[in-house]
C-alpha positions in Angstrom: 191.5 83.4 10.2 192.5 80.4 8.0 194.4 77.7 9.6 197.2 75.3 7.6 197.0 71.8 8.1 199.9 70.0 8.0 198.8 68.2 5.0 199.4 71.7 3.3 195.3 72.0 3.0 193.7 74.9 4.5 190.6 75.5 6.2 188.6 78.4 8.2 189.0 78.3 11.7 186.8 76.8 13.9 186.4 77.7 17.9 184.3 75.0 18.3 186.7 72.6 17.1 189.6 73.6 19.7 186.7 73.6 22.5 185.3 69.9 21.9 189.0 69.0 22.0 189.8 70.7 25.3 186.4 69.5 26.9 187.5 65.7 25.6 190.6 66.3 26.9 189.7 67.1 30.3 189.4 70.9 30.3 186.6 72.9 32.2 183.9 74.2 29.4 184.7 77.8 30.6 188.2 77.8 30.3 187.9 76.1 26.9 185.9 78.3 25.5 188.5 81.1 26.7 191.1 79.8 25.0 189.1 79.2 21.7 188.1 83.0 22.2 191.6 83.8 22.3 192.5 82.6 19.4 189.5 83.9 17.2 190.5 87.4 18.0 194.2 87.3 16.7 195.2 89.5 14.3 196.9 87.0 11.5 195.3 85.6 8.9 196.8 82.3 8.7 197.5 80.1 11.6 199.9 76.6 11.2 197.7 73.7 13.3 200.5 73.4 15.3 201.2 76.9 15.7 197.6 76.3 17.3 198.2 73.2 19.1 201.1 74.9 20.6 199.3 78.3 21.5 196.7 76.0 23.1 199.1 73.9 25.2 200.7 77.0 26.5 197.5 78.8 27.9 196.7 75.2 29.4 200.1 75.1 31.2 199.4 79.1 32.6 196.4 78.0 34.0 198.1 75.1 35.4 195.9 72.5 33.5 199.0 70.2 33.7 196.3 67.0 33.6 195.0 68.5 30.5 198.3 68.9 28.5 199.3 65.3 29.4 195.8 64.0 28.0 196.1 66.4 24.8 199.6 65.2 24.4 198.6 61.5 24.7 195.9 61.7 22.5 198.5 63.3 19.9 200.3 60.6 19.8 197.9 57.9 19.5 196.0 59.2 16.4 197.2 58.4 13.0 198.9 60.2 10.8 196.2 61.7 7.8 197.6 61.3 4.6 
């Protein structure tokens, strides 16, 4: 699967990516890698990042990993914008 940044670049996607960023966020290594595992095995070919971020944030709030969201969520909007 190819993922689409929002900069209109696109890259291959990366589990390991989405599970550093759960683990830094506050997520259980299990349930991170999970949720990366998830993703790998979807049938599209090309994923938006915030298609992504979204699918992520939902399986957080299932699990009730509300502490997790809010801490993804911050982080989001304290990072820059990439140009």
């Amino acid at each position: 699967m190819d993922v689409k940044k929002k900069t209109g670049k696109t890259e291959s996607f990366m589990p390991e990516k989405v599970v550093v960023s759960l683990v830094k966020a506050g997520a259980p290594y299990d349930v991170a890698k999970q949720i990366a595992q998830s993703l790998s095995s979807r049938s599209v070919s090309t994923m938006k990042s915030s298609e992504i971020r979204e699918y992520v944030l939902s399986q957080l709030k299932s699990k009730g990993l509300t502490s997790v969201v809010a801490h993804w969520e911050s982080y989001d909007k304290k990072k820059p914008a990439k140009k």
